[in-house]
Residue frames relative to the residue before (quaternion, step in Angstrom):
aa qw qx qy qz dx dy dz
X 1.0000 0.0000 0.0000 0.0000 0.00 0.00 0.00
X 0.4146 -0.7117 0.5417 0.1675 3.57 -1.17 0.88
X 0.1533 0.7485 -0.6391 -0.0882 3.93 -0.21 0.05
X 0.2775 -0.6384 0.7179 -0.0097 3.53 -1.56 1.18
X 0.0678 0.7682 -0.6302 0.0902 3.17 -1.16 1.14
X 0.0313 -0.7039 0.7062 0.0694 3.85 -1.13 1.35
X 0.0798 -0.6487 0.7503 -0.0991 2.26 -1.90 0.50
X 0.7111 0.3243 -0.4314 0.4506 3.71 -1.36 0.79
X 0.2136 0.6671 -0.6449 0.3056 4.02 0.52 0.55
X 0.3696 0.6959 -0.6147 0.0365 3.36 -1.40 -0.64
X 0.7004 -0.3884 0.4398 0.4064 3.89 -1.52 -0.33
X 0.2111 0.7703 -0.5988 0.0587 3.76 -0.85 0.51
X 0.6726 -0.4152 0.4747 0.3871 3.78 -1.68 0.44
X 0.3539 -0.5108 0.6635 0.4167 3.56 -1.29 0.00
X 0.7904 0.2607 -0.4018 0.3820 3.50 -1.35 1.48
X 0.3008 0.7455 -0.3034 0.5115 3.13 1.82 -0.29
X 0.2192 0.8569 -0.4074 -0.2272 3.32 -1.48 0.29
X 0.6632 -0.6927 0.2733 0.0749 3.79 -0.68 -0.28
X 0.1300 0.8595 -0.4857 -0.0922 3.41 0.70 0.57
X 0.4583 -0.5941 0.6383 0.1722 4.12 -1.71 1.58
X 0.0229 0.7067 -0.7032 -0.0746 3.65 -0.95 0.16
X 0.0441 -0.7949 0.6048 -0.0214 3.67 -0.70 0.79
X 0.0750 0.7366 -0.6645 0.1014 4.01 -0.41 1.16
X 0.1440 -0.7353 0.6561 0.0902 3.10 -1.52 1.28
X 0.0157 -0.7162 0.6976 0.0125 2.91 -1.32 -0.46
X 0.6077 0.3650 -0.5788 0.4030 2.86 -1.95 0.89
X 0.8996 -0.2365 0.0974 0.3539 3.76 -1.26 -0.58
X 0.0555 0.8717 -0.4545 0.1744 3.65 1.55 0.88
X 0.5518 0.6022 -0.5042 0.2803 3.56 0.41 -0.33
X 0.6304 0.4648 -0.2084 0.5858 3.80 -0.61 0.69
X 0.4059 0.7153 -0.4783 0.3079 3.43 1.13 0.03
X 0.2863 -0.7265 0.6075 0.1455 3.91 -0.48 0.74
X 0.8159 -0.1155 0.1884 0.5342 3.50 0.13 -1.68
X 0.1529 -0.7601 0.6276 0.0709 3.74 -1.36 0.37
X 0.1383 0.8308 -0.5369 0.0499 3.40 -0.60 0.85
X 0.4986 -0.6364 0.4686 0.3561 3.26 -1.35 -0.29
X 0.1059 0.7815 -0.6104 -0.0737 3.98 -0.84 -0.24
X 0.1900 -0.6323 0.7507 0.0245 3.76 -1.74 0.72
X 0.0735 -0.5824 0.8090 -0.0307 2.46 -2.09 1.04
X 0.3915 -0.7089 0.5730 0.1263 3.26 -1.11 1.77
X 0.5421 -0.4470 0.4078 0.5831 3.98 -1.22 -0.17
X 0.8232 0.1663 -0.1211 0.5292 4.02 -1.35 0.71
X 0.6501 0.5142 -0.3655 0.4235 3.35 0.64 0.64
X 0.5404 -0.6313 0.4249 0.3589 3.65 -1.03 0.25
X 0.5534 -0.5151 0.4896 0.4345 3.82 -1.25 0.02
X 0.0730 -0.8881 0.4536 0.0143 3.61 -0.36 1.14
X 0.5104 -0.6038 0.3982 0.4651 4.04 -0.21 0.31
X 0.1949 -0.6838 0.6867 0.1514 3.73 -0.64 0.33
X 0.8047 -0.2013 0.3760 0.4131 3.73 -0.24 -0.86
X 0.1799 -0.6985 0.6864 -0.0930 4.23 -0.32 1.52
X 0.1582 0.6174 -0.7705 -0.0031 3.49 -1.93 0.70
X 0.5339 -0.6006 0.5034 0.3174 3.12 -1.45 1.00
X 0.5274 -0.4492 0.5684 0.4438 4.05 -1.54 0.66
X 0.8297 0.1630 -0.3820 0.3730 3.76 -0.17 -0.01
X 0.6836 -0.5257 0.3624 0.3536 3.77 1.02 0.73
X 0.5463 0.6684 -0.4221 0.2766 3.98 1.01 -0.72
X 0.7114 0.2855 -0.1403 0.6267 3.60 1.38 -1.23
X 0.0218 0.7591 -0.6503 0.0185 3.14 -1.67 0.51
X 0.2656 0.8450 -0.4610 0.0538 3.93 -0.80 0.77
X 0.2370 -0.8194 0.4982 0.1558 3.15 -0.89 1.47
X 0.6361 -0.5324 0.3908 0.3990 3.43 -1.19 -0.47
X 0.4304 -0.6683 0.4180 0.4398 3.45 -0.30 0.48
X 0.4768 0.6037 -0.4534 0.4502 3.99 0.52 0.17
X 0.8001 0.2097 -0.0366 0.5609 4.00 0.91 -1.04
X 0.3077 0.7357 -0.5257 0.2961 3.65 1.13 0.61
X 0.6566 0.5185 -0.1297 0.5321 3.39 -0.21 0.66
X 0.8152 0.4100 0.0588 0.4047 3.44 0.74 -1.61
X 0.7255 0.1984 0.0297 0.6584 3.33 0.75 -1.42
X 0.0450 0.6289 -0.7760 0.0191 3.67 -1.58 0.72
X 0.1237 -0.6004 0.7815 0.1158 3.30 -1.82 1.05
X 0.1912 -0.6801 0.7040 -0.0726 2.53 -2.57 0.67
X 0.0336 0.8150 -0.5530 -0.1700 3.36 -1.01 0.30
X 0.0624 -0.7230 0.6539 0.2141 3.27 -0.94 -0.08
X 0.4611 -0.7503 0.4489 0.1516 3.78 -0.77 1.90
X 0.7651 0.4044 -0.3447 0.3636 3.28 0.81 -1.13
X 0.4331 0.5766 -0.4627 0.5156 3.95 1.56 0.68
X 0.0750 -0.6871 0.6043 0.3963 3.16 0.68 -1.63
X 0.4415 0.6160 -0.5206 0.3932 3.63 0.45 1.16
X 0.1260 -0.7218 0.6742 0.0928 3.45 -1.57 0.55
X 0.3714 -0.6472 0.6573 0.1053 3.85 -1.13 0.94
X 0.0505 0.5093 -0.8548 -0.0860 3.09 -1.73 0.34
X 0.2458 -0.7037 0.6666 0.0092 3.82 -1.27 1.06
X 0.1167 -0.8291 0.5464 0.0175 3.51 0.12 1.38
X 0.1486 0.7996 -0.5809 0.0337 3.61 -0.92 0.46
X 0.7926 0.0921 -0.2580 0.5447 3.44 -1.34 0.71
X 0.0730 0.8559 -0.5056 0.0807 3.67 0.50 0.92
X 0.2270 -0.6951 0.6821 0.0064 3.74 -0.59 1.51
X 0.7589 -0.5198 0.2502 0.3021 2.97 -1.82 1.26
X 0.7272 0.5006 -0.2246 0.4125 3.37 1.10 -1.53
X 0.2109 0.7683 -0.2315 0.5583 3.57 1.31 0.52
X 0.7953 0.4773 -0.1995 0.3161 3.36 1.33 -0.92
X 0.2778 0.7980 -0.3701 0.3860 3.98 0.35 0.55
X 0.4871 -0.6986 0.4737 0.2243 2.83 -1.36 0.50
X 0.3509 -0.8649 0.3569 0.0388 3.13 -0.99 1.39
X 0.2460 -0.7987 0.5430 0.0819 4.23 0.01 0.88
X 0.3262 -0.5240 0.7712 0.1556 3.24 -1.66 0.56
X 0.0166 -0.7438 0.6681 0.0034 3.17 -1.57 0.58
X 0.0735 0.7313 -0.6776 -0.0272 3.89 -1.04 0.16
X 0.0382 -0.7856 0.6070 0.1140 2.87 -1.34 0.63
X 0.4472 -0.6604 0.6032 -0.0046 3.65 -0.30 2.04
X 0.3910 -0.6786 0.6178 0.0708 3.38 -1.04 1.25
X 0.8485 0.0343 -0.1311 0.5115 3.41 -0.94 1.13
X 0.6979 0.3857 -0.3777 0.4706 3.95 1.34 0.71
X 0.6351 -0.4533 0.4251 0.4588 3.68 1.22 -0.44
X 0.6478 -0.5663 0.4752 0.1840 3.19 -1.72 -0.76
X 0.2006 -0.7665 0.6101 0.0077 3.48 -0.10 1.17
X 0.0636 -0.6469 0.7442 0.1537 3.23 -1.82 1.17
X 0.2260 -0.5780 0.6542 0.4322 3.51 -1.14 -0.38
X 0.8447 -0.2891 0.2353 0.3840 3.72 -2.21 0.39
X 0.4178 -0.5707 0.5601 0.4313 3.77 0.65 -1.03
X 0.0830 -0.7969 0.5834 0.1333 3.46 -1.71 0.37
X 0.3319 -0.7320 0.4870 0.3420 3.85 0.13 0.61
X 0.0790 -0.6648 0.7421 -0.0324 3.48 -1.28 1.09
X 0.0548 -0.8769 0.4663 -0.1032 3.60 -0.27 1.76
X 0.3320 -0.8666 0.3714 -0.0274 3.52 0.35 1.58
X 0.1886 0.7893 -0.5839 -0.0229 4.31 0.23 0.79
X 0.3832 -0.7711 0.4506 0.2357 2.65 -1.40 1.02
């Protein structure tokens, strides 16, 4: 079993910013990619920002170019998303994801990242 876990969400200003921490654990070996995604209220589950398990690939969303950088570090098993100059629309709940070669796709619970303007 795979367990995902965020953590660092919370209420900020617009320009304000935020740092996601995502640690798994459990059967992770085989990990390909790790990313983030959000889903605002009435809205679909949208990519936020993907990095390859060895770091070589990396894509954000064209909404947070500029703004938001991810990271991992393997020998934690954690991935970052570094949120900066955060704008209202910005607001949503945010998922870990991995995808584990030969096991599927792994979300973690979500964290809310809540953005006044």
């Amino acid at each position: 079993q795979v367990q995902l876990v965020e953590s660092g969400g919370g209420l900020v200003q617009t320009g304000g910013s935020l740092r996601l921490s995502c640690a798994a654990s459990g059967s992770i070996s085989g990990t390909l990619r790790l990313g983030w995604y959000r889903q605002a209220p009435g809205k679909e589950r949208e990519l936020v920002a993907i990095i390859s398990s060895g770091g070589g690939f990396i894509n954000y969303a064209d909404s947070v170019k500029g703004r938001f950088t991810i990271s991992r570090d393997n020998a934690k098993n954690t991935v970052d998303l570094q949120m900066n100059s955060l704008k209202p629309e910005d607001t949503g709940l945010y998922y870990c994801w991995r995808r584990i070669i030969g096991a599927g796709e792994y979300w973690g619970q979500g964290t809310q990242v809540t953005v006044s303007s």
